[in-house]
N, C-alpha and C positions, 0 to 999 in steps of 0.2 A: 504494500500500500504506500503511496507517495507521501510524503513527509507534507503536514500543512503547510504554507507558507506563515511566516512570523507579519502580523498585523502591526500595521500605522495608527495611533490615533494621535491626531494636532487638536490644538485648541486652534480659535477659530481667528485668533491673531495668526496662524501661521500663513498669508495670502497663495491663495492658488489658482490659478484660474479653472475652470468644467473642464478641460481638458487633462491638466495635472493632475488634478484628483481623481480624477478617474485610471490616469496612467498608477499612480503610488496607489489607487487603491485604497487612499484615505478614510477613515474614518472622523470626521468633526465634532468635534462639543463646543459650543456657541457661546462666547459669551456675548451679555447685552448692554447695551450702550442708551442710557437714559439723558435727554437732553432735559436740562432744567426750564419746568415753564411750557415742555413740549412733550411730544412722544417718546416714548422706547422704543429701542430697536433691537430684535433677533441678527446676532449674525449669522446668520446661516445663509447668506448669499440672495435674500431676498431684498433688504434694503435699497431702499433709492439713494443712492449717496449726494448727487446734487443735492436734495429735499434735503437731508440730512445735512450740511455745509450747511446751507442757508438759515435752518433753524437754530445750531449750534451759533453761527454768527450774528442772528437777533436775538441768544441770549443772555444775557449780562451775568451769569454764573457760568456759561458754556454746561459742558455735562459731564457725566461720570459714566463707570464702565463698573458690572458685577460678571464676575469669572462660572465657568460651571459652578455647580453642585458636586458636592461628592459621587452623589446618586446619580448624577448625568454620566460621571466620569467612569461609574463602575458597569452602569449598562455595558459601556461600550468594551471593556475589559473581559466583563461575564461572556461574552460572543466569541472569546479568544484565549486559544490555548497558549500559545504565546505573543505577545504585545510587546512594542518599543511606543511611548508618550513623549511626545514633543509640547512644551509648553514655553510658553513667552518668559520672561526674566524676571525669577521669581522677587529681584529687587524692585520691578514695575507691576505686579498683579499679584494676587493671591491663586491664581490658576495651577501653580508649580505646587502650593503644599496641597492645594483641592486632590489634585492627581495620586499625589503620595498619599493622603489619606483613605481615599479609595483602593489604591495598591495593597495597601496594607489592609482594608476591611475586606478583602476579593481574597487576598492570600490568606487570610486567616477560616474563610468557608473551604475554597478550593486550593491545600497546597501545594497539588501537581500544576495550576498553572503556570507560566514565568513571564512578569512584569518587572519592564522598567521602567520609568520616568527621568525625564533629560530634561535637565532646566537651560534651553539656548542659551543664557544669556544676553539674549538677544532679541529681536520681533521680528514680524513681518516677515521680509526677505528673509534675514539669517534664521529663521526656523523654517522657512522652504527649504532653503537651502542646506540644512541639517536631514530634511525628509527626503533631500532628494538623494543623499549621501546613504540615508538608512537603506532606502529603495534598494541603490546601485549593489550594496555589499548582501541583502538579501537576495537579489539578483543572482549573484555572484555564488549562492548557496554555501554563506559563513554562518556557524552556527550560532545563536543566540549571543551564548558567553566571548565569544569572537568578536563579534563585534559591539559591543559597549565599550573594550577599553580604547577599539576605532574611533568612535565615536566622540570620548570624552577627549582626546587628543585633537578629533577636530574641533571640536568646540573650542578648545585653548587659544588652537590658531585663528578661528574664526574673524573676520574685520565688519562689521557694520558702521555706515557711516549715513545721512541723511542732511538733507537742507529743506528749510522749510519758508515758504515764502510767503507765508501768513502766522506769525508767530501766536497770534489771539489766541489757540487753543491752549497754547502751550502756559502762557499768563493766567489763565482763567484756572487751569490746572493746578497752578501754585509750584509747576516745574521752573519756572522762571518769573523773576520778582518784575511786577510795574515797571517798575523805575525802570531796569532790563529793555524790558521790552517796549518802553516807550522811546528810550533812548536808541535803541536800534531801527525803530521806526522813521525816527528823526534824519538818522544818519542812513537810511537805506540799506540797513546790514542783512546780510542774508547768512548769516552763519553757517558753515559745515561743522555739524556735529558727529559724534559716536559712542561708541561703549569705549569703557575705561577698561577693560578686560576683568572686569568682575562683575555683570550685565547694569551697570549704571552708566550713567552719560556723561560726558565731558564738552568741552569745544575742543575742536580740532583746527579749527582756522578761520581767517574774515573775512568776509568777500562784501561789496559792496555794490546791492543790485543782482536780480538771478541771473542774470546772463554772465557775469562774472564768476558769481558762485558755483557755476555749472562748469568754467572752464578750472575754477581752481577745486572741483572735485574730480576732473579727469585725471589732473596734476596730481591728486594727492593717491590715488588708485594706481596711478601709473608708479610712482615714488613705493608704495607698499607694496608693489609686486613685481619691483625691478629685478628683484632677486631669482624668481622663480623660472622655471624652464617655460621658451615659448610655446604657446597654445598646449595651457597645462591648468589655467585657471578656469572655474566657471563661476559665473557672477552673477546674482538673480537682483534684477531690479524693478522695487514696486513703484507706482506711480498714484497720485492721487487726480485723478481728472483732469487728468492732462497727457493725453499721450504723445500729443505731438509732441513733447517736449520730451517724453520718455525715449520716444522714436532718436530724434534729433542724439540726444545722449547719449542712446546704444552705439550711433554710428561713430559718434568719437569716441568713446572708449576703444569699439575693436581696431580703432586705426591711431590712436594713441598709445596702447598698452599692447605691446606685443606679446605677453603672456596669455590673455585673455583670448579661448577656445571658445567659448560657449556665452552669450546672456540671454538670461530667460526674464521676459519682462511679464507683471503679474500685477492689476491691476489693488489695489488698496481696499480691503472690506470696512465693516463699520470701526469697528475698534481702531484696526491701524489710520481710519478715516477720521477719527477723535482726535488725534494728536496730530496727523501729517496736515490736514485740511487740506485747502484746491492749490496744488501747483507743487504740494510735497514731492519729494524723490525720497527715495532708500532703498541704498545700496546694500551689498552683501556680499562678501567674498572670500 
């Protein structure tokens, strides 16, 4: 009898498009994004994200985000004799310990199961980009234990990086101060951000104006992967309603960074649509 395949589940920060999730074979647990003064929203791929921008920006608290349930998390567990859980950064959501909690309630009924839970450190793109890694080496038919110490090594090396060209969600958030972000407004900054390599954020660099931002994000992709063998990188990037600009992007990086084999662009669900807002980018590599 053929050995099952080992099952995907992401939280619904990790952006896919119908096509990828259907290739990984994904499993989703949804979290939902409550605009204040407005509607909820399910991520589960149904949201109108337009509506959604426009609401979050006539509202003067903006909104908040609740992660699965335990019980969401262990549904999709109980269906699966072995599971790898990709979840967003458990420094940005409570979704990472939701996961572990249900691992642990699922293993304690059923101990032949075998679950693990991955905390990206990362969002969006770098948890595609972590599924699409889990994908390749189940592909590959490595065994469960085989591949998690793969994994936690690429997670180490992982790089996420974003720019975001409507900073309001992020002030509303309380991830960046007024003063912040009015002075940035001021001065037209467009900041390239990323993970600190512990899944929290830093600044990375200033750029003034997105079109600048945009060049001095090829700059800095290109600069972190000078190292690497040509057409050896793959790079998934999401976009927030804006594809031309996502378009435009892809074509410079592959002709900027000569490592880069592969980008897979993936538009922004609700959650990652909370924070990137319209003209976001995030990168991942």
């Amino acid at each position: 009898m053929e050995k099952a395949k080992i099952r995907l589940i992401v939280d619904s920060c990790c952006d896919l498009t119908p096509e990828l999730k259907t290739r990984l074979a994904a499993e989703v647990a949804p979290l939902k994004v409550r605009v204040h003064g407005g509607a909820e929203y399910v991520d589960d791929g149904t949201a109108d994200i337009p509506v959604l921008i426009a609401e979050m920006a006539s509202s003067k608290q903006g909104a908040s985000s609740a992660c699965p349930s335990m019980e969401e998390y262990a549904e999709h567990m109980r269906r699966a004799g072995e599971c790898f859980v990709v979840t967003l950064s458990s420094k940005l959501s409570g979704s990472y310990n939701a996961a572990r909690a249900a691992a642990q309630m699922v293993a304690e009924d059923c101990p032949e199961k075998k679950i693990h839970v991955f905390d990206s450190q990362s969002a969006s793109a770098g948890e595609a980009l972590l599924a699409l890694f889990l994908h390749d080496r189940i592909q590959e038919g490595l065994r469960f234990e085989e591949i998690i110490p793969l994994a936690d090594a690429f997670i180490a090396k992982l790089h996420t990086l974003f720019v975001l060209e409507d900073l309001g969600n992020f002030v509303k958030s309380g991830r960046l101060s007024k003063a912040s972000g009015l002075l940035a407004s001021v001065l037209s900054l467009c900041p390239i951000m990323g993970d600190n390599g512990q899944g929290d954020i830093k600044l990375v660099a200033k750029a003034r104006g997105i079109q600048n931002s945009m060049r001095k994000l090829v700059e800095t992709v290109g600069a972190m992967t000078a190292d690497a063998r040509e057409k050896s990188v793959r790079l998934v990037l999401a976009f927030c309603n804006c594809p031309d600009r996502a378009q435009a992007l892809k074509e410079a990086l592959m002709d900027k960074c000569r490592a880069l084999r592969e980008i897979i662009l993936v538009p922004t669900g609700a959650l990652s649509t909370m924070y990137a807002n319209h003209g976001g980018i995030i990168v991942a590599f």
